[in-house]
ROLOGU-163893 format. One record per residue (C-alpha): chain; residue number from 1; x, y, z. Coordinates in Angstrom, 1 decimal, padded with zeros to 4 digits. Example, Ala and Ser with C-alpha at 12.3 -4.5 7.8 and 13.67 -1.06 7.14 Angstrom:
// residues 2
+-------+-----+--------+--------+--------+
: chain :   n :     c1 :     c2 :     c3 :
+-------+-----+--------+--------+--------+
:     A :   1 :  012.3 : -004.5 :  007.8 :
:     A :   2 :  013.7 : -001.1 :  007.1 :
+-------+-----+--------+--------+--------+
***
This chain:
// residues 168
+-------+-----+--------+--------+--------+
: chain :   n :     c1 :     c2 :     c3 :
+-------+-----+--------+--------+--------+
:     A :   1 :  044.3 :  154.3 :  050.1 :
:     A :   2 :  045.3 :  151.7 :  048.0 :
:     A :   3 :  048.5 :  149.8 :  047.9 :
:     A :   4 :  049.9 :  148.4 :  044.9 :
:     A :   5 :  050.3 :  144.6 :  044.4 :
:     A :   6 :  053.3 :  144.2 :  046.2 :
:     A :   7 :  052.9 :  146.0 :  048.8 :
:     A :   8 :  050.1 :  144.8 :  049.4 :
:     A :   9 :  051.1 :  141.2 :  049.6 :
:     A :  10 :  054.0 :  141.8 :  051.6 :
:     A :  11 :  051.3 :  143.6 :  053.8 :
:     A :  12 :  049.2 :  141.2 :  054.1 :
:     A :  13 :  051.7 :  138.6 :  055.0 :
:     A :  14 :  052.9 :  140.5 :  057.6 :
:     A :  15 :  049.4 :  140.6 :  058.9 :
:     A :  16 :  049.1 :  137.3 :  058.4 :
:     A :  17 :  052.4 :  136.8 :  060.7 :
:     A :  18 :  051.2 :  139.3 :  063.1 :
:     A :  19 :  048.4 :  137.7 :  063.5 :
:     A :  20 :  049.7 :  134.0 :  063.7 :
:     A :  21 :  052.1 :  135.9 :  066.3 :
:     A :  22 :  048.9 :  137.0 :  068.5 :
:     A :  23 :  047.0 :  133.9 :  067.8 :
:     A :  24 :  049.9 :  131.9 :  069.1 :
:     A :  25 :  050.6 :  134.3 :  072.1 :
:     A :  26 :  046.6 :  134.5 :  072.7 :
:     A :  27 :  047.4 :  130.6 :  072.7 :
:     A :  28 :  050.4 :  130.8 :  075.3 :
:     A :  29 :  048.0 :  132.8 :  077.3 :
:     A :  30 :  045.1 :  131.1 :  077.9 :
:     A :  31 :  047.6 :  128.0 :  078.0 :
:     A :  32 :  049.2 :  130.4 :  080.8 :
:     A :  33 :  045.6 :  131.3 :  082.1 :
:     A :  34 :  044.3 :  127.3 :  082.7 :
:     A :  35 :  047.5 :  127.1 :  084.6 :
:     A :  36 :  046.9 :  130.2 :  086.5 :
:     A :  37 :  043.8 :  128.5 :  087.4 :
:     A :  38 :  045.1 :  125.2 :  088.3 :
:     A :  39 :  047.6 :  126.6 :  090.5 :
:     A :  40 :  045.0 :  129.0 :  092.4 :
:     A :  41 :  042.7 :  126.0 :  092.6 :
:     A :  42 :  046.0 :  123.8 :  094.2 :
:     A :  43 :  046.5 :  127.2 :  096.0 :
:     A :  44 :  042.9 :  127.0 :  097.4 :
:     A :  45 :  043.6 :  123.4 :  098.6 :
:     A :  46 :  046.5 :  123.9 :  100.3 :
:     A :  47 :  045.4 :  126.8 :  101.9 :
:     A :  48 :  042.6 :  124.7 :  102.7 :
:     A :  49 :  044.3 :  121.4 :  104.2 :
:     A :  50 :  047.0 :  123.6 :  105.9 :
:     A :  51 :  044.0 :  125.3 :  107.9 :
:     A :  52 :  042.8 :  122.2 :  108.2 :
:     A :  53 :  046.5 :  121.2 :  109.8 :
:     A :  54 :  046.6 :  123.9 :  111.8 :
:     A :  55 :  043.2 :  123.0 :  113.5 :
:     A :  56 :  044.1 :  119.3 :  114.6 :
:     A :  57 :  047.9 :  120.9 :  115.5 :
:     A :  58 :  045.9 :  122.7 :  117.6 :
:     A :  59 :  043.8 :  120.0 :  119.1 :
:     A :  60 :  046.8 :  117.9 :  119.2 :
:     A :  61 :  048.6 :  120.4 :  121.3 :
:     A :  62 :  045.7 :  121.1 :  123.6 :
:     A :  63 :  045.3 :  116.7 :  123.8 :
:     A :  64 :  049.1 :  116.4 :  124.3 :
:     A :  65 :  048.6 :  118.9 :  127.4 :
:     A :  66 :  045.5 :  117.6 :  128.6 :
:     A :  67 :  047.2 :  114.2 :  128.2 :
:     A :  68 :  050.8 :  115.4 :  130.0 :
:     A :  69 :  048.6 :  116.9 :  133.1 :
:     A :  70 :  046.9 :  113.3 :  133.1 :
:     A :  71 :  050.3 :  111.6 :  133.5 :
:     A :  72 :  051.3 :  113.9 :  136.2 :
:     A :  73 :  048.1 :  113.3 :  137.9 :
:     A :  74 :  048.7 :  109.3 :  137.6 :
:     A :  75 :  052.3 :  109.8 :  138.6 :
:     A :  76 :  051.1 :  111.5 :  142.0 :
:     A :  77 :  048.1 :  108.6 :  142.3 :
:     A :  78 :  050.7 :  106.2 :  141.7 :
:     A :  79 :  053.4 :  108.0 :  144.6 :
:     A :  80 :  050.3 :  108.0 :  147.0 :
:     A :  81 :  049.7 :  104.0 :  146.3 :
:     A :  82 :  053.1 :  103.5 :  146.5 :
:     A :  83 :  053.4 :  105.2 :  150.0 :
:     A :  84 :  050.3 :  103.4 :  150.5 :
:     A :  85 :  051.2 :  099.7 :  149.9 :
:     A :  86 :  054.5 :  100.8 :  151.9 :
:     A :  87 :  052.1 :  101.6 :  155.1 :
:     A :  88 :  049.9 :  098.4 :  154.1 :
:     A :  89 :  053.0 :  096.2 :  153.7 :
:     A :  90 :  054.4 :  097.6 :  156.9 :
:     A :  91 :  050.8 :  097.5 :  158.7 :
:     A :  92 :  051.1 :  093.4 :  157.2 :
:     A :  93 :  054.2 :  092.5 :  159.2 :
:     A :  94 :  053.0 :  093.9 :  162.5 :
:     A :  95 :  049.8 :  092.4 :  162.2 :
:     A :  96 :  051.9 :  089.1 :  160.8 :
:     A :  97 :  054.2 :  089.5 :  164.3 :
:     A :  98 :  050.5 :  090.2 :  166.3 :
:     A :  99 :  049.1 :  086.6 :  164.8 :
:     A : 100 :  052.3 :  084.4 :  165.2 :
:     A : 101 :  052.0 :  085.5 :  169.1 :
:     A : 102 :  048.0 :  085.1 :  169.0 :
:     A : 103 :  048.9 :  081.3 :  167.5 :
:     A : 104 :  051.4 :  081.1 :  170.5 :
:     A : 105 :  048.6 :  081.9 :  173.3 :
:     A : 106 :  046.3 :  079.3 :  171.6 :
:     A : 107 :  048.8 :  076.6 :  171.5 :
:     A : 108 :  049.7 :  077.6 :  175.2 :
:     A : 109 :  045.8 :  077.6 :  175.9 :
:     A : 110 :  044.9 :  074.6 :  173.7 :
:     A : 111 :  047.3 :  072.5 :  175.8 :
:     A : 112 :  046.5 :  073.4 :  178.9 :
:     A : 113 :  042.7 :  072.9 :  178.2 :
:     A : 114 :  043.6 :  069.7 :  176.6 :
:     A : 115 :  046.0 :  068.8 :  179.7 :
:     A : 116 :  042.7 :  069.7 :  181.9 :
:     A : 117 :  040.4 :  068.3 :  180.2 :
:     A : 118 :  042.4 :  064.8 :  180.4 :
:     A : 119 :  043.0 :  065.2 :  183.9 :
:     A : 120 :  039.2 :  065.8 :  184.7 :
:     A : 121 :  037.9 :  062.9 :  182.8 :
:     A : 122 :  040.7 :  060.9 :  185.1 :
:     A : 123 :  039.8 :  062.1 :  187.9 :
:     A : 124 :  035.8 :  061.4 :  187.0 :
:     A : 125 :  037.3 :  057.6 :  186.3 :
:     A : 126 :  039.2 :  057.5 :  189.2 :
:     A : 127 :  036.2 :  058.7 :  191.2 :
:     A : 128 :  034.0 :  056.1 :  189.7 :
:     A : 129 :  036.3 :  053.3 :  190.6 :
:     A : 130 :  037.1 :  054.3 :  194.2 :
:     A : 131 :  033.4 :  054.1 :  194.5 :
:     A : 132 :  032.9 :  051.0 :  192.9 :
:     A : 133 :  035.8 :  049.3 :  194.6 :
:     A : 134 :  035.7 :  047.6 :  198.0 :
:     A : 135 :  039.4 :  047.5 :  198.7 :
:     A : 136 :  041.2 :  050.4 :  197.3 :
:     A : 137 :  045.1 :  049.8 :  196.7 :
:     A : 138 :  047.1 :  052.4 :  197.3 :
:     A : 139 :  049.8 :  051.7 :  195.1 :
:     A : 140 :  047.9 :  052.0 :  192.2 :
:     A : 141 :  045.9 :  055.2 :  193.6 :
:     A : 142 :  049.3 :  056.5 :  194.1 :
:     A : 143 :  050.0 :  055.7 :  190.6 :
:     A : 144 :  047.0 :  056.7 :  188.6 :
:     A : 145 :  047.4 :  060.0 :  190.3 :
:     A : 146 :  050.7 :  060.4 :  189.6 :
:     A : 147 :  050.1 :  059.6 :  185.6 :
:     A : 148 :  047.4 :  062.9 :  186.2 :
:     A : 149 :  049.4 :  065.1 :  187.6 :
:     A : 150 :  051.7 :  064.4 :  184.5 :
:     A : 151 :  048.9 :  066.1 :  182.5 :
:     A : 152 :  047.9 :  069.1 :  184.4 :
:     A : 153 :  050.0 :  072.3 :  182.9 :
:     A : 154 :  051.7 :  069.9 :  180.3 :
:     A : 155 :  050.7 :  067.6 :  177.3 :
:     A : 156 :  050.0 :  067.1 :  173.7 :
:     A : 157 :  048.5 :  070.0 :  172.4 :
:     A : 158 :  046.9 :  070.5 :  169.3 :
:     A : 159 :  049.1 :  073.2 :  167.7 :
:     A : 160 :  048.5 :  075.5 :  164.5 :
:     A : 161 :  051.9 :  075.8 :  162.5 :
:     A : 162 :  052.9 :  079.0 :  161.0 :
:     A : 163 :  052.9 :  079.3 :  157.6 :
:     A : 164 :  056.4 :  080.8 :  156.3 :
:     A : 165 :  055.0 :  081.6 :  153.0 :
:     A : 166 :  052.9 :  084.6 :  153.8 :
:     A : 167 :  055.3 :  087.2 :  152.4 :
:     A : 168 :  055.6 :  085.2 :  148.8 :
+-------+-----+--------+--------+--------+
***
């Protein structure tokens, strides 16, 4: 089949369109295609890192429990010390009140041993100069015995002071 001349140049330009037509729309396609691509590849990513995201959410969660049942088991350690140091503080002043009375009885003792242990070493030196004496005076005896019995259950003690700072 032939075509005449004109026809066959308006033919042929129509190919010629048709085909710039398809060559432009192959064009937009594989444009179309690359970006098809790129977008799945993005896709992939996402899909990827949002797996990814759900994995540490997941160890996050399972951390955030592990981390709340740690608190509530430091919260109860901490209510035990608490009732602890209450005990301890309370066990303190008792044993506080027990000591200030212990320091009492030693003063008490400490002056009395003092007070003794003046009026023995009198009495040795009172001994020791009735037997060295040949006259013995009375008034004096009288005297010196007197200034001993000032001693006995009495004196200066050496006393331990409280400290008031304890509880600071």
């Amino acid at each position: 089949m032939k075509f005449s001349l004109m026809l066959r140049k308006t033919h042929e330009a129509e190919l010629d369109r048709a085909i710039n037509i398809i060559t432009e729309k192959n064009r937009v396609i594989a444009v179309k295609k690359d970006e098809l691509k790129a977008e799945q590849k993005i896709k992939e990513v996402l899909a990827k890192r949002i797996e990814e995201l759900q994995y540490k959410n997941t160890m996050l969660c399972e951390d955030t429990d592990f981390l709340q049942n740690k608190v509530d088991a430091l919260k109860e350690d901490n209510s035990t010390l608490k009732t602890n140091l209450e005990e301890l503080e309370v066990k303190c002043k008792e044993l506080d009140q027990a000591n200030r009375k212990l320091i009492e009885m030693f003063n008490d003792a400490n002056r009395k041993n003092w007070c003794n242990n003046e009026s023995s070493r009198q009495l040795k030196r009172l001994s020791e100069e009735i037997l060295e004496s040949d006259k013995i005076n009375k008034t004096n005896l009288a005297a010196y015995i007197y200034n001993i019995s000032q001693y006995v259950g009495g004196g200066i003690p050496a006393e331990i002071k409280v400290i008031e700072d304890i509880e600071k």
